[in-house]
C-alpha positions in Angstrom: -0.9 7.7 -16.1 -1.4 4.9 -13.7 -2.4 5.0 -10.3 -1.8 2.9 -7.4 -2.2 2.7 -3.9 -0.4 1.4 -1.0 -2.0 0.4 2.4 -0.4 -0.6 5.3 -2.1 -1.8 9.0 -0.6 -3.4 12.1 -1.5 -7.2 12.8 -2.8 -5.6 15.7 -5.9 -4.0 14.2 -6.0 -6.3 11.3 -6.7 -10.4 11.7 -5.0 -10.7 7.9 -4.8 -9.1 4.2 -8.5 -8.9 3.6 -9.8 -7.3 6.7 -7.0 -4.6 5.8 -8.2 -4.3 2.0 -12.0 -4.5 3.7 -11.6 -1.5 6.0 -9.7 0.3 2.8 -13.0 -0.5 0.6 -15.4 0.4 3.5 -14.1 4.2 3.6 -12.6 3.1 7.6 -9.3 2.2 7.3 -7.9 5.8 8.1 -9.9 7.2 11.0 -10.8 3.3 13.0 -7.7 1.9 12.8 -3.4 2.3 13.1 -2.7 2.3 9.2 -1.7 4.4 6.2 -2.5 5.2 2.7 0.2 6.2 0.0 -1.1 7.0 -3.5 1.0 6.8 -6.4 0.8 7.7 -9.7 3.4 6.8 -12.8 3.1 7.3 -16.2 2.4 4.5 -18.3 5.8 4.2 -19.5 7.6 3.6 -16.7 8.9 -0.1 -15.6 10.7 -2.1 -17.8 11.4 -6.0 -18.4 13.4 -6.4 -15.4 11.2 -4.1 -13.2 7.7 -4.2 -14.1 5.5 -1.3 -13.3 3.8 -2.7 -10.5 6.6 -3.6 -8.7 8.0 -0.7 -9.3 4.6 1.2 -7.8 5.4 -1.4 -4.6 8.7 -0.3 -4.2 8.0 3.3 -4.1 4.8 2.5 -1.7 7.2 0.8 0.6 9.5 3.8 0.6 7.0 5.9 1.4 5.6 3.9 4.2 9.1 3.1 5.4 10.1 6.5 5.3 7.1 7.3 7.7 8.8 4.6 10.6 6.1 1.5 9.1 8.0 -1.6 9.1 7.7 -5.3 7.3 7.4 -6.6 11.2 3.9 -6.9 12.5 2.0 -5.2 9.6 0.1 -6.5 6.6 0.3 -4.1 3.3 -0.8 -4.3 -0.2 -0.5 -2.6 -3.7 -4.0 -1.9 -5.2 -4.5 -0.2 -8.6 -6.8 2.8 -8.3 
């Protein structure tokens, strides 16, 4: 089994990719600042050629974030493995 996570902040909070990452890393990103957390966890087997697993696991953390009213627009987000 694999496990990811997907993070998403506003540019608001965030001056780029690293401070997001950073408050993720610090334990802060939840309860200082606008942003989610999605986990996800797939089994080893999924992905293929076309679709690798990771960007498969980006995919679904987009759904999920997307799903929740986040947008591309005025957020930075990442994929980290877990």
């Amino acid at each position: 089994m694999r496990h990811f996570v997907y993070i998403i902040g506003t540019t608001d909070d965030f001056g780029d990719l690293e401070d997001l990452k950073n408050a993720y890393f610090d334990g802060v990103l939840l309860k200082d600042y606008n942003a989610s957390v999605y986990h996800i966890k797939l089994p080893d087997t999924a992905g293929t050629d076309v679709l690798p697993i990771v960007q498969l696991a980006t995919l679904i953390g987009r759904g999920m974030a997307f799903g929740d009213d986040w947008c591309m627009d005025g957020t930075f987000s990442d994929l980290l493995e877990a």
